[in-house]
C-alpha positions as CSV (number, residue, x, y, z in Angstrom):
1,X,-40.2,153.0,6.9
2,X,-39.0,157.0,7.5
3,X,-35.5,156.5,7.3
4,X,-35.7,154.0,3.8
5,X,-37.9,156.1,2.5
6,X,-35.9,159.3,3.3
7,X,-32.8,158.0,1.8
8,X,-35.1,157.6,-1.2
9,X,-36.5,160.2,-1.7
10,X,-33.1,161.8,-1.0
11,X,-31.7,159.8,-3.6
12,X,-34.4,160.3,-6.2
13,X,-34.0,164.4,-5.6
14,X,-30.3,164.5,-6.2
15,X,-29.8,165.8,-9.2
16,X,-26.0,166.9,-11.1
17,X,-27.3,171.0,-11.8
18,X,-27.8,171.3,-7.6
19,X,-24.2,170.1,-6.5
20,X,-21.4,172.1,-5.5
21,X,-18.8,172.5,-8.1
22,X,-16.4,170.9,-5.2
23,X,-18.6,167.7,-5.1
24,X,-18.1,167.3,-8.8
25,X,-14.6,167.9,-8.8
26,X,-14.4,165.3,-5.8
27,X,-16.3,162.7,-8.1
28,X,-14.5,162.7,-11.0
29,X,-11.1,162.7,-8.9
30,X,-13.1,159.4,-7.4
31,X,-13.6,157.8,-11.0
32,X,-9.6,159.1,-12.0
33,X,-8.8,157.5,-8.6
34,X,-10.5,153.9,-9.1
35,X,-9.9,153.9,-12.9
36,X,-6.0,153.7,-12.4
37,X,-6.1,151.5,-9.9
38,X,-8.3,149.3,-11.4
39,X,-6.0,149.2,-14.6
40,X,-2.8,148.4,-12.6
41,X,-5.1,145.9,-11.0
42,X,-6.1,143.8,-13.8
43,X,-2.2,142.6,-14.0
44,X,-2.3,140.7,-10.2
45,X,-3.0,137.0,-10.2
46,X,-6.5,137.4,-8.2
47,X,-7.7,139.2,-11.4
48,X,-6.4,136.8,-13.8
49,X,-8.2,133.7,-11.8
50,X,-11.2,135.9,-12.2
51,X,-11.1,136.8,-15.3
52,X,-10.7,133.0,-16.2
53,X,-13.5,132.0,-14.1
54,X,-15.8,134.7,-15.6
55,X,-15.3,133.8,-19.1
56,X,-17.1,130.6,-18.3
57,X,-19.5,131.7,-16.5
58,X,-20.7,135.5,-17.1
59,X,-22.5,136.0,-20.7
60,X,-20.8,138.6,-23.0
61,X,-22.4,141.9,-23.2
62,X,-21.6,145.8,-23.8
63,X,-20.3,147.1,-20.4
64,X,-16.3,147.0,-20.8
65,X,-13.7,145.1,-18.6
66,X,-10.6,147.0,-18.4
67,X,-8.6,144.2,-20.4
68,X,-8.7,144.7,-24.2
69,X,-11.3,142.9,-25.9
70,X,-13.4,142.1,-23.2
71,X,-17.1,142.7,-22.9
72,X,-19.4,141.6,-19.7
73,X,-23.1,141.9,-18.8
74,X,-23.2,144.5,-16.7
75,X,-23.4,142.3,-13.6
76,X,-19.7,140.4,-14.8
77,X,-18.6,143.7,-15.7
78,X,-18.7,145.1,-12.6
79,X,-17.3,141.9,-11.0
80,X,-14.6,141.8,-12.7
81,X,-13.6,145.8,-12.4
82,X,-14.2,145.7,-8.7
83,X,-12.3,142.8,-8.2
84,X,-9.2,145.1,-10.0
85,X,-10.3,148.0,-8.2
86,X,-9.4,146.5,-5.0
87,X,-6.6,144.2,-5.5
88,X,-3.8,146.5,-5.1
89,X,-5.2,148.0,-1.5
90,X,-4.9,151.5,-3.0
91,X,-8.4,152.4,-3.8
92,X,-10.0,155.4,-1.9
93,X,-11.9,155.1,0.9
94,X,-13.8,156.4,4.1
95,X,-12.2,156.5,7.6
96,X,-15.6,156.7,9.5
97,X,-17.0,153.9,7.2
98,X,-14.2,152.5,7.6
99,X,-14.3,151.1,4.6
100,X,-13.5,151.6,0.7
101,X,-16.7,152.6,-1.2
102,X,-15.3,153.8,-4.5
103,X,-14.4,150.1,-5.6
104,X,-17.7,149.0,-4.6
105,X,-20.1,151.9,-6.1
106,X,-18.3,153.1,-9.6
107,X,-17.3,149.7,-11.4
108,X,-21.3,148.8,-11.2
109,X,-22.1,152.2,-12.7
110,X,-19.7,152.4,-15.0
111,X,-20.5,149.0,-16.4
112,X,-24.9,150.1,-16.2
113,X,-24.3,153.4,-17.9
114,X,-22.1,152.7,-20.3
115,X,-24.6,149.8,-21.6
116,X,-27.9,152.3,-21.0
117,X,-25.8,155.2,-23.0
118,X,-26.2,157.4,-19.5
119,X,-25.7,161.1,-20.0
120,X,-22.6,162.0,-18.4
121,X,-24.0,164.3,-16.1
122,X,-26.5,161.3,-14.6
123,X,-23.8,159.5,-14.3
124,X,-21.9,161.9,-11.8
125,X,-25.1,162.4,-9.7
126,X,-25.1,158.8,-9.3
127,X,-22.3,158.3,-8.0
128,X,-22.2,161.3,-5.4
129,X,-25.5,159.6,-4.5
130,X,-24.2,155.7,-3.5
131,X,-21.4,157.3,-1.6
132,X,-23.7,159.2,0.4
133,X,-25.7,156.4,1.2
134,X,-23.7,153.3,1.5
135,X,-21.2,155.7,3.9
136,X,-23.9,156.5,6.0
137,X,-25.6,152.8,6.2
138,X,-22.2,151.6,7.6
139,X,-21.9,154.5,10.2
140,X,-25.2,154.1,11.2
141,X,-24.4,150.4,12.0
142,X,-25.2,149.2,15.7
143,X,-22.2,149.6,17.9
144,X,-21.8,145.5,17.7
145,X,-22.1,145.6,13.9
146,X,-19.2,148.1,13.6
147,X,-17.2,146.6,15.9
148,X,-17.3,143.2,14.7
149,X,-18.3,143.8,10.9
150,X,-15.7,146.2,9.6
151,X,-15.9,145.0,5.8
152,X,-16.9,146.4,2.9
153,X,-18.8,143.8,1.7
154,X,-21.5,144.3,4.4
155,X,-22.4,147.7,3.5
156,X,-21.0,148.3,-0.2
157,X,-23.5,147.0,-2.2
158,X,-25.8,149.7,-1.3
159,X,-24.1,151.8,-2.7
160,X,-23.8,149.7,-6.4
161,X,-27.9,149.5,-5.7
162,X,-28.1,153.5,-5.2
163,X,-26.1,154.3,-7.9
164,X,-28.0,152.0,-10.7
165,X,-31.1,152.8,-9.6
166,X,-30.2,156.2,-10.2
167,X,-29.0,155.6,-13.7
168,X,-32.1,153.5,-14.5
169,X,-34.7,156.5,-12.7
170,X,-35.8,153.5,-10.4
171,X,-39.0,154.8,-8.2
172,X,-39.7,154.5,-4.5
173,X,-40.9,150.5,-5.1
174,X,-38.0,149.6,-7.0
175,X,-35.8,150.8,-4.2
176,X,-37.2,149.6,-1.5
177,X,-37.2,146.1,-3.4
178,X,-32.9,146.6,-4.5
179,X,-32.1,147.5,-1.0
180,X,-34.2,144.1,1.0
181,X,-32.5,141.9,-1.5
182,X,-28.8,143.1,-1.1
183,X,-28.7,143.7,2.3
184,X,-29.9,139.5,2.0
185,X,-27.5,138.5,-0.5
186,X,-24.5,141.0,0.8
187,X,-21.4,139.3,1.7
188,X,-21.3,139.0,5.8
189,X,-17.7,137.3,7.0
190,X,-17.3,136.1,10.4
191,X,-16.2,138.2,12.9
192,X,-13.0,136.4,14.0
193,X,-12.3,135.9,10.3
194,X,-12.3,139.3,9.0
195,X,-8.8,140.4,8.7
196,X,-7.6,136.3,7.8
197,X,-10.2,136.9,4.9
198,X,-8.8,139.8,4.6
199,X,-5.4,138.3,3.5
200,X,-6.7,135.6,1.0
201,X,-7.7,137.2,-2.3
202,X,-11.6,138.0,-1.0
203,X,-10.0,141.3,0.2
204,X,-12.9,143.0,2.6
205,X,-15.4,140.7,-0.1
206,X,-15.3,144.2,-2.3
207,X,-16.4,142.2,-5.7
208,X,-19.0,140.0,-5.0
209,X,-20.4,143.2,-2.8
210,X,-20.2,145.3,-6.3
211,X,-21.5,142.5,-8.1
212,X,-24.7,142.1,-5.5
213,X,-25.1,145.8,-5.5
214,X,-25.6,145.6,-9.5
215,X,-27.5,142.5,-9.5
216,X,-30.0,143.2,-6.9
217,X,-30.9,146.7,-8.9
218,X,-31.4,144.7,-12.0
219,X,-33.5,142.2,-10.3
220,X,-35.5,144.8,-9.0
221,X,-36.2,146.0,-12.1
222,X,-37.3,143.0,-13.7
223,X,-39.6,142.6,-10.7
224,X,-38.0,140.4,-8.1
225,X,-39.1,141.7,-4.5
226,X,-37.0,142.2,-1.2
227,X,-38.2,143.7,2.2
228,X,-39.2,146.4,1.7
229,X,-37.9,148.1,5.3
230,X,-34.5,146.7,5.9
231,X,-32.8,150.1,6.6
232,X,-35.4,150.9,9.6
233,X,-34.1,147.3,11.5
234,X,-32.9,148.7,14.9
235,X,-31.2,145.5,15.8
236,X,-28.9,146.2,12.2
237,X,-28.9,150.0,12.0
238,X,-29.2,153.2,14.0
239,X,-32.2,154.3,12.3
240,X,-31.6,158.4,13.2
241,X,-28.2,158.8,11.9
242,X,-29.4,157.2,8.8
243,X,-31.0,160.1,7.2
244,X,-29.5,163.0,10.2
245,X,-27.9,165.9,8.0
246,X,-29.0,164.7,4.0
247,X,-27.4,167.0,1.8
248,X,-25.8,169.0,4.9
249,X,-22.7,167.6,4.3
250,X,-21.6,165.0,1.2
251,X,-19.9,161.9,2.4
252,X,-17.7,161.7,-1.1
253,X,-16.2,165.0,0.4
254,X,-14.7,162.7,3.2
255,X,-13.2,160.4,0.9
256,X,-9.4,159.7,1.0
257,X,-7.3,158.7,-1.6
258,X,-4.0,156.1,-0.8
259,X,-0.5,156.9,-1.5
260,X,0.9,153.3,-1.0
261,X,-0.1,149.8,-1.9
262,X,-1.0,148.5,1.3
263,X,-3.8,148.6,4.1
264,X,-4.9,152.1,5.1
265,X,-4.4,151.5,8.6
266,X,-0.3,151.7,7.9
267,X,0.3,154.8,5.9
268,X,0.5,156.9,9.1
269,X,3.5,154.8,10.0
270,X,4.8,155.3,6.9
271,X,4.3,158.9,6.3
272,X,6.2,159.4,10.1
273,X,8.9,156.7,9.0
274,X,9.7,158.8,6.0
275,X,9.0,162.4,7.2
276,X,12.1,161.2,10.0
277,X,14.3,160.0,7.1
278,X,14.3,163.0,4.7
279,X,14.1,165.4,7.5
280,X,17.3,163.8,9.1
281,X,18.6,161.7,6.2
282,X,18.9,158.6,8.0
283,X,19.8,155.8,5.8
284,X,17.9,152.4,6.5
285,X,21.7,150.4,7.2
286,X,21.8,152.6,10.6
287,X,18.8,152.0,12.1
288,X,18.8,149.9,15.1
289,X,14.8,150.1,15.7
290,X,11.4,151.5,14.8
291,X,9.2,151.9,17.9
292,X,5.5,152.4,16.9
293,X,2.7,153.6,19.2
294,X,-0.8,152.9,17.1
295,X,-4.2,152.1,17.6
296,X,-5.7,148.4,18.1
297,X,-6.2,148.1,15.1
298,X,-3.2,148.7,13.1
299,X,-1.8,146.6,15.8
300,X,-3.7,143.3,14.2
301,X,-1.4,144.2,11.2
302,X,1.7,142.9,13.1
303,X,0.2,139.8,13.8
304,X,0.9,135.8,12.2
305,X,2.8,136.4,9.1
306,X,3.3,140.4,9.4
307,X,7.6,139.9,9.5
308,X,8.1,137.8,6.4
309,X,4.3,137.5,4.8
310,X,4.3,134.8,2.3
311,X,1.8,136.6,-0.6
312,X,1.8,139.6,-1.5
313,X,-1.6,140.1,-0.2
314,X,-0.6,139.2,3.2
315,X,2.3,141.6,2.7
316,X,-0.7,144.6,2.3
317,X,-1.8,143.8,5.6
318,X,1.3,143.7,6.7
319,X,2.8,147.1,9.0
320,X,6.3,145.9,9.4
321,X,6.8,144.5,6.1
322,X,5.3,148.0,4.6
323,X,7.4,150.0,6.7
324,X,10.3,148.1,5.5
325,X,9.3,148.1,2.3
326,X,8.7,151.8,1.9
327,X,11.6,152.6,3.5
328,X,13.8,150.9,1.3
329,X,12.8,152.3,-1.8
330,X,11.4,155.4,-0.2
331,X,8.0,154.9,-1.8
332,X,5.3,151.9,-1.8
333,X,3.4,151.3,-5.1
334,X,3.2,147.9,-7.0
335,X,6.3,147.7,-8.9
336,X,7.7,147.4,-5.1
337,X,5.4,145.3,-3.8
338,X,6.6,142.0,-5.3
339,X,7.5,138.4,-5.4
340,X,10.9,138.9,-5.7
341,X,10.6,141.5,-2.2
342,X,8.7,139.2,0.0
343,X,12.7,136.8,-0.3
344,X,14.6,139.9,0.2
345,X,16.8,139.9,3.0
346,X,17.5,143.8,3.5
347,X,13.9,144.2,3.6
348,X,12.9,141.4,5.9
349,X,15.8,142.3,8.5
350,X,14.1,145.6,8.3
351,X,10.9,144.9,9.0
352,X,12.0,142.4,11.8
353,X,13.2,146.3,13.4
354,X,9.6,147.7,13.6
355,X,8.5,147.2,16.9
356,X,4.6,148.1,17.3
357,X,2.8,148.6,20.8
358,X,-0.9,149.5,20.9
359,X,-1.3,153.2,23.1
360,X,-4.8,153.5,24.6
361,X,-4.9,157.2,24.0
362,X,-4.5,156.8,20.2
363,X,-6.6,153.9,20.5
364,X,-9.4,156.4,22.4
365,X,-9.0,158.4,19.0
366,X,-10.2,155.7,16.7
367,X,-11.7,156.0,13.3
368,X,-11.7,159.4,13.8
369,X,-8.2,159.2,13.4
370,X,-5.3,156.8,13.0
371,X,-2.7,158.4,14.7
372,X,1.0,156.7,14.8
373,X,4.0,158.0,17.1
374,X,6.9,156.8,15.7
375,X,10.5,156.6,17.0
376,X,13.9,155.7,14.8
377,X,16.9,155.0,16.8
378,X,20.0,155.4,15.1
379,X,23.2,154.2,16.9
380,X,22.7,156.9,20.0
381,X,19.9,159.3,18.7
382,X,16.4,158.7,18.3
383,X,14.0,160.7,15.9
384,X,10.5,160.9,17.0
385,X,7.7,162.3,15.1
386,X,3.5,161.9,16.0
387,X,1.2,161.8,12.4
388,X,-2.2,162.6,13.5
389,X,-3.9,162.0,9.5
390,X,-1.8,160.2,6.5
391,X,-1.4,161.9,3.8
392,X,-4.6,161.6,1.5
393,X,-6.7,162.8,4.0
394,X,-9.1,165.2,3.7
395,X,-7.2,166.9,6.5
396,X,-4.3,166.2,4.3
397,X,-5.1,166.3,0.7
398,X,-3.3,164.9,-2.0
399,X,-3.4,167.9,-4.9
400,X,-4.6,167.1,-8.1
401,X,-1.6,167.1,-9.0
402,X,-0.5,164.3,-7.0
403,X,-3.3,162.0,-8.2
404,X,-2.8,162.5,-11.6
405,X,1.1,161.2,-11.1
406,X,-0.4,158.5,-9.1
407,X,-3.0,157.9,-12.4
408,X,0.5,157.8,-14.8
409,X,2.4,155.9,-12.7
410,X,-0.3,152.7,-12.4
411,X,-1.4,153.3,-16.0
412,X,1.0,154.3,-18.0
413,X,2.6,151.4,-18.9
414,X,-1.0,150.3,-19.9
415,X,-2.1,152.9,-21.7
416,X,1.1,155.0,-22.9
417,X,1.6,158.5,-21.9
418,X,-0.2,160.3,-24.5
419,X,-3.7,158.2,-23.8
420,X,-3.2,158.7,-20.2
421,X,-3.2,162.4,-20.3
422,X,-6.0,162.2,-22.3
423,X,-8.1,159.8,-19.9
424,X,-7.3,162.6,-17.2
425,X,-8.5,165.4,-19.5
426,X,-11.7,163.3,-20.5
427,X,-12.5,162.4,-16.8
428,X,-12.0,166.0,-16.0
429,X,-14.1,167.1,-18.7
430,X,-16.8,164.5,-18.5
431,X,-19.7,165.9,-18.3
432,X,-18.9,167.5,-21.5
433,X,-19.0,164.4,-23.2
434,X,-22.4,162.6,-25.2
435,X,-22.0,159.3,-23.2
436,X,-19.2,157.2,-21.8
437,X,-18.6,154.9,-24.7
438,X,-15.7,157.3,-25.9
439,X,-14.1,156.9,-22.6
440,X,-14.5,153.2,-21.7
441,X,-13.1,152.2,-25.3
442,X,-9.1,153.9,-24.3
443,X,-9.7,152.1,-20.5
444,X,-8.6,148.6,-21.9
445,X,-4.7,147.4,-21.7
């Protein structure tokens, strides 16, 4: 058991007064990130069916939903919040993971610590803590794992289990318990239906993942067992990477953050479509073509219903339709992304102009990076740019600045301008604060 136990003891170490200032900062841009998203989020239809469905069957408790006047057990809580976290595609995420573990890890701690009256400080350790280890579980995946099992919902939940356990001071037993019953119980799609589930409202299964992750700590805790060794399984895992480096380097460090509302793999595309644009104000009526060179898999996002998607979710996994999309209103957020859009005839006879092709050099780069080369013809000129790393990369940061816009921009229709400033100040001060209560109490629209 040397790797399990590593990550445990690891785990069990971590504590807020030995992290870099810059791996605090990181978390609570993480929590500012997933807390605006997940407000915007509670206004799509998949969180509305949810919250419907959860009210019948998830007892009331003290861990908040973000929807005014509703309180879950901590399980239904973080359910509910990681279903919003995720249903707008612009929650943060790893590229090596290749995956999105800020949806999965901090709705479950939120809704634990909040109902435990965690010190603030606890709380932030916890979290740096599940994003170390749930990152690291899914790039320590066997090469046929990570090839065929990119979703979240594989590898999320042990992050929720991390990040309870460390808000409940579980001990090695309890651990080793909370991570044999959710890598059981984890959600594991089919291979060949991964990106189809993708485009139904189970979105990468982020959740139910969340909702495992949670439930499998508390289980442990009251005493129900799992194997105890999953994580040294050398037909699941490669058991050396798993604990290579601890506390070398801090996965949440790596974490990007998403400009626009739709599947990660795009916004390179985008960010070349619209640096060509401004750079030689091209207007969209002009454009004959878009030529895109990607990697394979941004290439599956021009596939069955890519030029005229019929949902909006299908329109996130969508490259042509984003591109379009983007385009024509020079940004992609939700108030873009909508019904009305998916009929819109400018929009669809631009997306019908996006032409993608998969290059096997760019494809050689993948996850490292998601390189697009992009070329816009214009009657008889053509504009051609390469993007190497979208912007919200840690190669290319979004400021502080930039987040906190993106914050307003989802929220403040929720939450009115005046409460979200404060939210920003409170997440920024949090460790400051007695508990979380104060905070979770304005996160409710």
């Amino acid at each position: 058991m040397g790797a399990t136990l590593d990550l445990i003891n690891f785990i069990r170490d971590l504590k807020y007064s030995n992290l870099e200032p810059e791996i605090i900062e990181k978390a609570k841009l993480c929590i500012l990130d997933l807390v605006g998203v997940a407000l915007a989020g509670t206004g799509t239809d998949v969180f509305k069916i949810i919250l419907h469905f959860s009210k019948g069957n998830f007892r009331k408790g003290n861990s908040t939903v973000f929807v005014k006047g509703e309180k879950f057990s901590e399980c239904g809580a973080s359910f509910l919040n990681a279903i919003a976290a995720s249903s707008l595609d612009m929650d943060d995420g790893n590229r090596l993971a290749m995956g999105h573990p800020g949806s999965a890890i901090i709705p479950a701690a939120l809704a634990v610590a909040e109902a435990k009256g965690t010190n603030p400080k606890e709380f932030l350790a916890a979290i740096v803590a599940g994003y170390e280890v749930a990152v690291r579980i899914s790039m320590s995946r066997t090469p046929f794992f990570m090839k065929h099992q990119y979703s979240t919902g594989i590898w999320g939940g042990f992050g929720a289990v991390v990040a309870v356990g460390k808000i409940l001071h579980f001990n090695e037993h309890l651990y080793q318990c909370a991570f044999g019953t959710v890598a059981a119980y984890s959600p594991f799609p089919p291979s060949n239906l991964s990106l189809k589930l993708n485009e139904s409202m189970v979105k990468e299964s982020i959740g139910w993942t969340c909702f495992t992750g949670c439930c499998s700590a508390l289980m442990a805790e009251n005493g129900f067992t799992g194997s105890y060794d999953i994580l040294d399984d050398p037909s699941r895992y490669q058991i050396l990477n798993l604990a290579n480096g601890l506390g070398k380097n801090y996965a949440i460090l790596n974490t990007y953050f998403k400009p626009y509302a739709c599947c990660r793999w795009a916004h390179s595309t985008i960010d070349g479509v619209l640096y060509l644009v401004k750079k030689y104000n091209i207007h969209y009526r002009y454009i004959k073509e878009i030529r895109v060179k990607i990697f394979y898999e941004a290439s599956r996002l021009s596939q069955r219903n890519s030029y005229k998607p019929r949902t909006i979710i299908e329109a996130q996994y969508s490259l042509p339709f984003s591109v379009a999309l983007a385009l024509f209103y020079n940004k992609l957020g939700p108030e873009e992304l909508t019904e009305s859009n998916l009929q819109n005839d400018k929009i669809l006879e631009l997306a019908k102009k996006v032409k993608i092709t998969v290059d096997p050099e760019l494809n050689r780069l993948f996850p490292q990076k998601t390189v697009a080369k992009i070329e816009i013809f214009e009657k008889d000129k053509v504009f051609e740019t390469t993007v190497e790393y979208p912007r919200g990369n840690p190669e290319r940061p979004l400021s502080n600045e930039e987040l906190e816009d993106k914050f307003r921009s989802l929220t403040s229709k929720f939450l009115g301008n005046s409460t979200c400033t404060e939210v920003v100040e409170k997440i920024y001060n949090l460790e400051k604060l007695e508990n979380l209560g104060t905070l979770m109490k304005m996160l409710t629209c």
